[in-house]
Each structure stands twice: as structure tokens, then as C-alpha cells.
C-alpha positions as CSV (number, residue, x, y, z in Angstrom):
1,X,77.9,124.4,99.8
2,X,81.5,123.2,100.9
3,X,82.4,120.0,101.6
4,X,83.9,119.2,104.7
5,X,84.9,115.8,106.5
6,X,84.8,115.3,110.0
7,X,87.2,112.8,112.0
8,X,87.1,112.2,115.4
9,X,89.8,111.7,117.8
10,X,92.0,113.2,115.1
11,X,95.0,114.6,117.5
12,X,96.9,111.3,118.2
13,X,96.9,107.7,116.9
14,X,95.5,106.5,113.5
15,X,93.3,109.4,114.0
16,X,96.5,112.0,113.7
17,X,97.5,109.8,110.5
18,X,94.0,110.6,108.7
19,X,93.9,113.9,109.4
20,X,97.6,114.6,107.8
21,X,96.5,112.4,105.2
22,X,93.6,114.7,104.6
23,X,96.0,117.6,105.0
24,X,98.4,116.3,101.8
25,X,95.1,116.0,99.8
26,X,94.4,119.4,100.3
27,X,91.0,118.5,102.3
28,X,89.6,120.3,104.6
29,X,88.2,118.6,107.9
30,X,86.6,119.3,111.4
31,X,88.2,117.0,114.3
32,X,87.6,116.9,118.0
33,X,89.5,115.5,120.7
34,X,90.2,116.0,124.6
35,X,93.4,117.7,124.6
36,X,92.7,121.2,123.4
37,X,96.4,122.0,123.2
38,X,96.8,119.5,120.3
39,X,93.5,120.4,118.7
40,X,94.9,123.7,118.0
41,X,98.5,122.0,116.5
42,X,95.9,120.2,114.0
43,X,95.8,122.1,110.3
44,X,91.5,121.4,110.9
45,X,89.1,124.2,109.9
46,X,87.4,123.6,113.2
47,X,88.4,121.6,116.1
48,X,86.0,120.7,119.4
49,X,87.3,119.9,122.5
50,X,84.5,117.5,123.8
51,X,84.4,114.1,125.7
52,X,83.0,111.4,124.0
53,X,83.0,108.8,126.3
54,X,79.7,110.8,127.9
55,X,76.9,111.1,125.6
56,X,76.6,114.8,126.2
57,X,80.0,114.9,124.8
58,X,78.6,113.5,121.6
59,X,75.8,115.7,121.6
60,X,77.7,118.5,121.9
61,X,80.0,117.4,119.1
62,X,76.9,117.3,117.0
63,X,75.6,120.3,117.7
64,X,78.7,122.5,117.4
65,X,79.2,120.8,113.9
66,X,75.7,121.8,113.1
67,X,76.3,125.0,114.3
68,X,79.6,125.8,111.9
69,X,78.0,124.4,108.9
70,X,75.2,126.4,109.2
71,X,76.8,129.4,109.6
72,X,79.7,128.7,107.0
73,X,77.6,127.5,104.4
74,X,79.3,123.8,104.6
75,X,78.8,120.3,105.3
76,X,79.6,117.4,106.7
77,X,80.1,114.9,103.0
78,X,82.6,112.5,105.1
79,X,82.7,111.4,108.5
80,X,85.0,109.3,110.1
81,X,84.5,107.6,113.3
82,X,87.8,107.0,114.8
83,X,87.5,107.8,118.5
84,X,88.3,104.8,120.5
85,X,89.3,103.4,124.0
86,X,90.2,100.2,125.8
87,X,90.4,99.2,128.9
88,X,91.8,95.3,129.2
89,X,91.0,93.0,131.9
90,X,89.2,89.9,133.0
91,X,85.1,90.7,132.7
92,X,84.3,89.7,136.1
93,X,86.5,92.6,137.4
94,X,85.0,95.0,135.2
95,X,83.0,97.9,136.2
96,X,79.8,99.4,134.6
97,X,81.9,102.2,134.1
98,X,84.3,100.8,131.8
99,X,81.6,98.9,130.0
100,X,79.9,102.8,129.5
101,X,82.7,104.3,128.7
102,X,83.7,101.6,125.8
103,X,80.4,101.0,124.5
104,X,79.8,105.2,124.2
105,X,83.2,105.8,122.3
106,X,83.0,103.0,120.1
107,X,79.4,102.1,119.4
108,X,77.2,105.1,120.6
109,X,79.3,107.8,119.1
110,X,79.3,106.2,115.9
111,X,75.9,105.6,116.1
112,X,74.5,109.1,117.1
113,X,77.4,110.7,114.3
114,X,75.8,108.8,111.5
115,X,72.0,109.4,112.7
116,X,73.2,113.6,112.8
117,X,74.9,114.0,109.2
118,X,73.1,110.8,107.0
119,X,70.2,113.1,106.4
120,X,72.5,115.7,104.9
121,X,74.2,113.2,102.9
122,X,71.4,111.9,101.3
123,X,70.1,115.3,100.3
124,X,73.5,116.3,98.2
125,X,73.4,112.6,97.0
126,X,76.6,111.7,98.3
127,X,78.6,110.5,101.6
128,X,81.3,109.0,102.6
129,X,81.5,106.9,106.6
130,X,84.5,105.0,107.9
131,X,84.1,103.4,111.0
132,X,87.4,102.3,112.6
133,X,86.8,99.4,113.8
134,X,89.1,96.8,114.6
135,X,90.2,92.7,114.1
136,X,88.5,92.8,117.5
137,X,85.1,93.4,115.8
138,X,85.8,90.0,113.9
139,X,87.1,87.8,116.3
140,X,87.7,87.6,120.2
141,X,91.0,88.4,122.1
142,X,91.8,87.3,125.8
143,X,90.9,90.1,128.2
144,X,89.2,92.7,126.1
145,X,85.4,91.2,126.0
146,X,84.2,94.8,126.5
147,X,86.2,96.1,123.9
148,X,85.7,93.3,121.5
149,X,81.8,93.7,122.2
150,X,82.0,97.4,121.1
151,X,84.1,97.0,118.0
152,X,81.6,93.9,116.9
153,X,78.7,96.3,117.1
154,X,80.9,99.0,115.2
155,X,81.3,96.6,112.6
156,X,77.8,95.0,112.6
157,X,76.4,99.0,112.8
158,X,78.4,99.4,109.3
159,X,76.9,95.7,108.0
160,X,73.1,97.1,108.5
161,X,73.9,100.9,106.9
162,X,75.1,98.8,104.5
163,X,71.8,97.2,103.6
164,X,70.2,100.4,104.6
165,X,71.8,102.7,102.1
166,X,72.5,100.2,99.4
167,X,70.3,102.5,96.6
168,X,71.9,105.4,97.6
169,X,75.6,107.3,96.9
170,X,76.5,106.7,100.4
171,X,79.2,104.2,101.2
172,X,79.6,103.0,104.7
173,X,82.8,101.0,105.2
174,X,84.7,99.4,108.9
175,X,88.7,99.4,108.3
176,X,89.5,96.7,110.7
177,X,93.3,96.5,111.7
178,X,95.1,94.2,114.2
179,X,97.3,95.7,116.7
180,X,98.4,99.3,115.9
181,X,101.4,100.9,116.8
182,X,100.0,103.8,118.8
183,X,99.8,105.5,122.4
184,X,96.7,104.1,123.2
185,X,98.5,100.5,122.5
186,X,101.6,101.8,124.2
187,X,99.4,102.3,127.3
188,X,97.5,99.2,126.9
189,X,101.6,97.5,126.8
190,X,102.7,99.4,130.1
191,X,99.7,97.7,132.0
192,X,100.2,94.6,130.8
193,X,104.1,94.8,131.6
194,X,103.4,96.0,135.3
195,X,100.2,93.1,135.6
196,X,102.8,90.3,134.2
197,X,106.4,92.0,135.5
198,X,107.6,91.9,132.2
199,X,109.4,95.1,130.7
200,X,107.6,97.3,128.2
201,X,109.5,96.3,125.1
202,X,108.4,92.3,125.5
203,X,104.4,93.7,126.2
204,X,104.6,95.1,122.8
205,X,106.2,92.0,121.2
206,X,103.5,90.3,122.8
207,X,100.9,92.3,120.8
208,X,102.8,92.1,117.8
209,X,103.0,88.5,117.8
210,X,99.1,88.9,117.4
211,X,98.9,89.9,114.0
212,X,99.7,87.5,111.2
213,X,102.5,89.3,109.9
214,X,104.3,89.0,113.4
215,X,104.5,93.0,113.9
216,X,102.8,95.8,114.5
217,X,100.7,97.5,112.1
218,X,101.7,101.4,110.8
219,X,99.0,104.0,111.3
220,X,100.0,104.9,107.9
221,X,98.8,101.6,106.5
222,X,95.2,101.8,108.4
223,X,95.4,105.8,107.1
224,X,95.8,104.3,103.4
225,X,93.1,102.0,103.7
226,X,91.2,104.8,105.0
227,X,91.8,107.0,102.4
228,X,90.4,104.5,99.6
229,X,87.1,104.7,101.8
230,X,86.7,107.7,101.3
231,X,87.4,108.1,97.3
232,X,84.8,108.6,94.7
233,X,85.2,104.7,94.3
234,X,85.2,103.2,97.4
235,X,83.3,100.2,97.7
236,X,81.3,99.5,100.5
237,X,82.4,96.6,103.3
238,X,84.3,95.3,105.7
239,X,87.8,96.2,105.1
240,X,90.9,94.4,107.0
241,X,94.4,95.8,107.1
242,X,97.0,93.5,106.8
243,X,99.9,94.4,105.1
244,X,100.8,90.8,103.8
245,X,97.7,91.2,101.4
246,X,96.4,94.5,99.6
247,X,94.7,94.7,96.7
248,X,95.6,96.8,94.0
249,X,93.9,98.6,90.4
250,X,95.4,98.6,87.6
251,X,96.4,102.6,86.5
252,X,95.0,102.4,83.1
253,X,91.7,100.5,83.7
254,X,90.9,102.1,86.9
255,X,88.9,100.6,89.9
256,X,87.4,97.0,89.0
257,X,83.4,96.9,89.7
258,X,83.2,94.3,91.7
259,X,86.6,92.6,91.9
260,X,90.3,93.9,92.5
261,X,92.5,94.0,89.5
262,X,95.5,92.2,91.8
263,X,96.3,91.4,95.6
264,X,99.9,91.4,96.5
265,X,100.3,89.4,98.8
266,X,102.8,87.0,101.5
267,X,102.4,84.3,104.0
268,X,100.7,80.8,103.8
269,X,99.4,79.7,101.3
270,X,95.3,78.2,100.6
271,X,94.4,76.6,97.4
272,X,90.8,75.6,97.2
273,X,89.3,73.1,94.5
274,X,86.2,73.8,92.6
275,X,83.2,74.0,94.9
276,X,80.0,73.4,93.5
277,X,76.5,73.8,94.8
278,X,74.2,71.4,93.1
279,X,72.1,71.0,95.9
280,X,70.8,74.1,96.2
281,X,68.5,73.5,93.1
282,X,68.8,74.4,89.5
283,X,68.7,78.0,89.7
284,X,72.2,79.8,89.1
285,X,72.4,82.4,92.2
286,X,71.7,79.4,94.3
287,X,73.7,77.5,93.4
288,X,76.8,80.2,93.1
289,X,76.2,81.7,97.0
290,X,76.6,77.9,97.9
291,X,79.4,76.9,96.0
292,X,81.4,80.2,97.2
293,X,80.3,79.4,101.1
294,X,82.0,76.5,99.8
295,X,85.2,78.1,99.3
296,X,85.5,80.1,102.2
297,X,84.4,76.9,104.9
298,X,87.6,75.6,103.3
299,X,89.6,78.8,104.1
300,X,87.7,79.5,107.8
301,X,88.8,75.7,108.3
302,X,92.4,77.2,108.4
303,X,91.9,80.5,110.3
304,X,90.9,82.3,107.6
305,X,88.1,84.3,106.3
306,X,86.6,86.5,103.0
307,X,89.5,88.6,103.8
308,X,92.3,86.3,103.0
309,X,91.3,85.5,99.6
310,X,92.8,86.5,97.1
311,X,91.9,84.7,93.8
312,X,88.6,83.2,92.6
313,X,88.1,81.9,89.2
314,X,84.0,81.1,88.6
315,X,83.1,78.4,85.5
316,X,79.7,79.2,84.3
317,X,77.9,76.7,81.8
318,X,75.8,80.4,80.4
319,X,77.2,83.6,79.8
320,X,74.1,85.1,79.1
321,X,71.8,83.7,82.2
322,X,75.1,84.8,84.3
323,X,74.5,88.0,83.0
324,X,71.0,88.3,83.5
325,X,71.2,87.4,87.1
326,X,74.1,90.0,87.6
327,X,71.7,91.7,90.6
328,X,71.2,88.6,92.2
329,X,74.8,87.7,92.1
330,X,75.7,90.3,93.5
331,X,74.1,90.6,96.2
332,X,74.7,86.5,97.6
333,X,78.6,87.9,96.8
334,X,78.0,90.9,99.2
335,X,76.4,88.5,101.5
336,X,79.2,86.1,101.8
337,X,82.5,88.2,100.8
338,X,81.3,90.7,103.5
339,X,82.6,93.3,101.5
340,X,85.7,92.2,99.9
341,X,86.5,91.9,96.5
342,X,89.3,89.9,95.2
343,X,90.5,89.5,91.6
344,X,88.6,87.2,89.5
345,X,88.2,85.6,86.5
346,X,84.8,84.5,84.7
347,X,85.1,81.4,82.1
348,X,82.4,80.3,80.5
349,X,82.5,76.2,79.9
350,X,80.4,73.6,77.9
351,X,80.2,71.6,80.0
352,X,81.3,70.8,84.2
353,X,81.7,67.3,85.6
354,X,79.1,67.8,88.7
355,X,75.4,66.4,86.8
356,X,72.8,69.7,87.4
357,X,76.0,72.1,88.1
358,X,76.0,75.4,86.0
359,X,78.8,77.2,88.0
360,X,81.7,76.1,90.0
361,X,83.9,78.6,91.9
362,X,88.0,78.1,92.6
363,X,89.6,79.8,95.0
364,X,93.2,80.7,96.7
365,X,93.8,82.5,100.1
366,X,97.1,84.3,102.1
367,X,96.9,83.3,105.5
């Protein structure tokens, strides 16, 4: 059978991005959208005109998908959930309908999308699932509760699958960018400059000023982010996009397992001192998931998070019980990295000055 990705909301936005990124890649892709006029301008295989801020809308989506597959002898290997909407203002003036309407595109959609074509995926052994989420999954922004609620459930939806599919060849990763230079944040800036009577141009400086780097975000750098999700070695997580750090492989090595062979990075800069976790107890894992919570309490104390690191050196007093807890390790860096993976750099060491340590991690952070 063919393999075929699906994106929704693919004829404007990021979601017009992916799908030309798809299109340069030579793969082939379903979308769906509202406007049927610029579903047909689309280079798709298929395209669905459907609502999905209605839950029929997303049932229909699903069952016209079904529907081509089975009758093309094809299938749905990818999906990307990109479909959004926002609606800003204070909560006590919103209406159920708005809460509906964002909680069905961004949560529900996702939701019912990856209940339809996991089954699938898990029979041919492999899939692919970006959810676009959004900084707003992450953290909280001044009126856009609503919004912020539906992106953290995006986010924590991709956190469970996650857990859910971790023996399996399906990875489930949340691209989370800041403000994105697109029509629906053009709108978003129109209402805000006719609420504040301020002219368009300083509404979008003011959501600019938002992100770290002081400027909008390109859809083409959430469309590359996007685009490493869905490669054979994407790695499963929480991904952020912020141009002032990206992580990078090296050409001749390939993808790191586990760890990012550089980060190119600007902006502030964090160093952290070796953390240690001797209280935990003698055992190594223990003691490594504590001293690494460690490191990032340092970097959340100044606004950052797992994202913003990008070094870690970890001194172990064994090399070989390191390696023999590999599984374990692994997981308490899942836990707490939340998906990221920075470079790092493994030295083993007689002795460390902590009595009862046998690991100590060093960090740095971009923030």
C-alpha cells in the first residue's frame, strides 16, 4: 500500500508551509480546509472541504480519508494536526461557543485524528504525528486562557502517546512556536489594534516583542521543525521553535541517539555548575534524574526550561554500571528533558568531590 500523510488546515498559515514542504520532497498528502477554492490551488492528492470546529466536521474528515484509502489502496503513515483557531479576550466575557469551538479544533480534532489512523499505523509498524501546538501549550499569555487551555492539552495529548507508544515505531511529537507570522495572527493584530486604538503595524510589534528573539517567527522555520518530525529519525517530544537555538547533526555521523551533535545558538547566556544528587540514595538513575532536575531549576529560575539548554557534560565514577542502566537513564532523561536532546558529553572520573556521588551533570542554556 501507498503511503500518504495527511495535514489539516493545509491551505493557509504554517499549514500552507508543510504542505509545500511536502510538495519539494516529492510526498504526497491529503489536506482539508474550509475554503474549497484554495483546497483545489493545493498540489494534495485529495483535499476535503469540512469544518473542524464541529465534531461532525471531524468525523466526516475521518471517514472521507477512510474512504480514499480504501479504495486507492493507501494510507494514512503521517498525520499532522495543524488546524487551529483563537479567539483572544478576557475569560469572563467568553462564550461557551468560543470555548467549543477552540477546544474541538485544537484538542478534539487531534484527538479523534490519532484514535482513526493509530490502528493503521501500528499494523505497517510505522507512523509519524505532529501536533502543532504552540508556546501557549507551555506557558500562559494575557487574554488567550481558552486558547492556552487547548494547546496545553494538545501538548499534554502528545506527552501520554508518548508513553503510550514508546515500544512501538510510532513517533508522536508537539512543535511548539511563539508568535507566527500568519493570517490568523494578522487577524488576532487587527482586533487588538481596534480594542486598544493603536494601528495594525504596532499590534504586530506587540506580538513580536513576545518571543525571545524580539520578532516574529517564519512559517518556514515551524515548517522545518516539522519536517524533522516526520523523518525516519525523528525523535519523539516536545519540540520548541526558536530560531536563536536549533540543534544540528553532524553530515557524516548522522542523527545522534539521544543527544544533538551541536545547537547554534544566540541570546543570554546560562551556565550551570555541577549538580549532584546524593540524596537520592546510592543508586545511579537516582541519583542522575536528581542532579539533572538540578540543572534545569537553575535554568527555570531564569525563565528558562529543557528547551533552552544547550550543553550538558555528565561525570560518571562507572562506565560500565552507566552502561548497564542505559534503559533507566533514559527514561528519567525523557522524563525531565521532555523531549529535548542537547549535545552532550559523557566523562568518566575516579573520583567526584560530593562523598556517595557517582554522577554529576553540568549544564549551559540560551535564553
Amino acid at each position: 500500500m501507498r503511503a500518504l500523510t495527511l495535514v489539516t488546515g493545509g491551505t493557509k498559515g504554517i499549514g500552507l508551509s508543510i504542505t509545500k514542504g511536502l510538495e519539494r520532497r516529492g510526498i504526497a498528502y491529503i489536506t482539508c480546509g474550509r475554503d474549497i477554492q484554495a483546497l483545489q490551488q493545493t498540489g494534495a492528492e485529495f483535499s476535503i472541504a469540512t469544518d473542524l470546529s464541529t465534531t461532525s466536521g471531524v468525523r466526516e474528515l475521518i471517514k472521507k480519508t477512510l474512504e480514499y484509502c480504501q479504495k486507492n489502496n493507501c494510507w494514512i503513515s503521517a498525520l499532522v494536526n495543524n488546524a487551529g483557531v483563537v479567539e483572544n479576550g478576557r475569560l469572563e466575557n467568553a462564550s461557551d461557543g468560543s470555548w467549543e469551538r477552540m477546544m474541538t479544533v485544537n484538542s478534539y480534532a487531534p484527538f479523534a485524528l490519532c484514535r482513526a489512523f493509530i490502528p493503521t499505523m501500528k499494523k505497517n509498524d510505522f507512523g509519524r504525528i505532529v501536533n502543532v501546538a504552540s508556546l501557549a501549550g507551555l506557558q500562559g499569555y494575557n487574554y488567550s486562557s481558552i486558547y492556552c487551555a487547548s494547546k496545553h492539552a494538545l501538548v499534554g495529548l502528545t506527552r501520554g502517546l508518548n508513553h503510550e507508544l514508546e515500544t512501538t515505531n510510532i513517533v508522536v511529537s508537539a512543535v511548539c512556536p511563539g508568535f507566527v507570522d500568519t493570517p490568523m495572527l494578522q487577524s488576532a493584530a487587527l482586533r487588538l489594534s481596534e480594542s486598544k486604538r493603536i494601528s495594525l503595524s504596532q499590534a504586530m510589534s506587540h506580538f513580536a516583542s513576545q518571543n525571545d528573539e524580539g520578532k516574529l517567527t517564519k512559517t518556514s522555520e515551524v515548517t522545518e521543525v516539522v519536517m524533522r518530525c516526520l523523518g525516519d529519525s525523528a525523535q519523539a517530544g516536545v519540540q520548541v521553535v526558536r530560531p536563536h537555538v536549533r540543534f544540528a547533526d553532524s553530515p557524516s555521523q548522522g542523527r545522534g541517539k539521544g543527544f544533538s551533535h551541536a545547537a547554534i545558538s544566540t541570546g543570554r547566556w546560562c551556565s550551570v555548575a555541577g549538580q549532584v544528587g546524593v540524596e537520592a540514595g546510592p543508586g545511579l538513575v537516582a541519583q542522575f534524574k536528581l542532579a539533572l532536575q538540578r540543572n534545569l531549576e537553575m535554568v527555570r529560575q531564569q525563565g528558562g526550561g529543557p528547551h533552552n539548554i544547550v550543553s550538558l557534560i555528565v561525570y560518571v565514577t562507572d562506565m560500565d554500571n552507566y552502561r548497564n542502566n542505559l534503559e533507566g537513564l533514559g527514561r528519567a532523561f525523557r522524563e525531565s528533558m521532555l523531549g529535548f536532546y542537547p549535545p552532550m558529553a559523557l566523562v568518566e572520573t575516579t573520583n567526584l568531590v560530593d562523598i556517595g556521588a557517582v554522577v554529576e551533570i553540568q549544564s549551559a542554556a540560551v535564553l
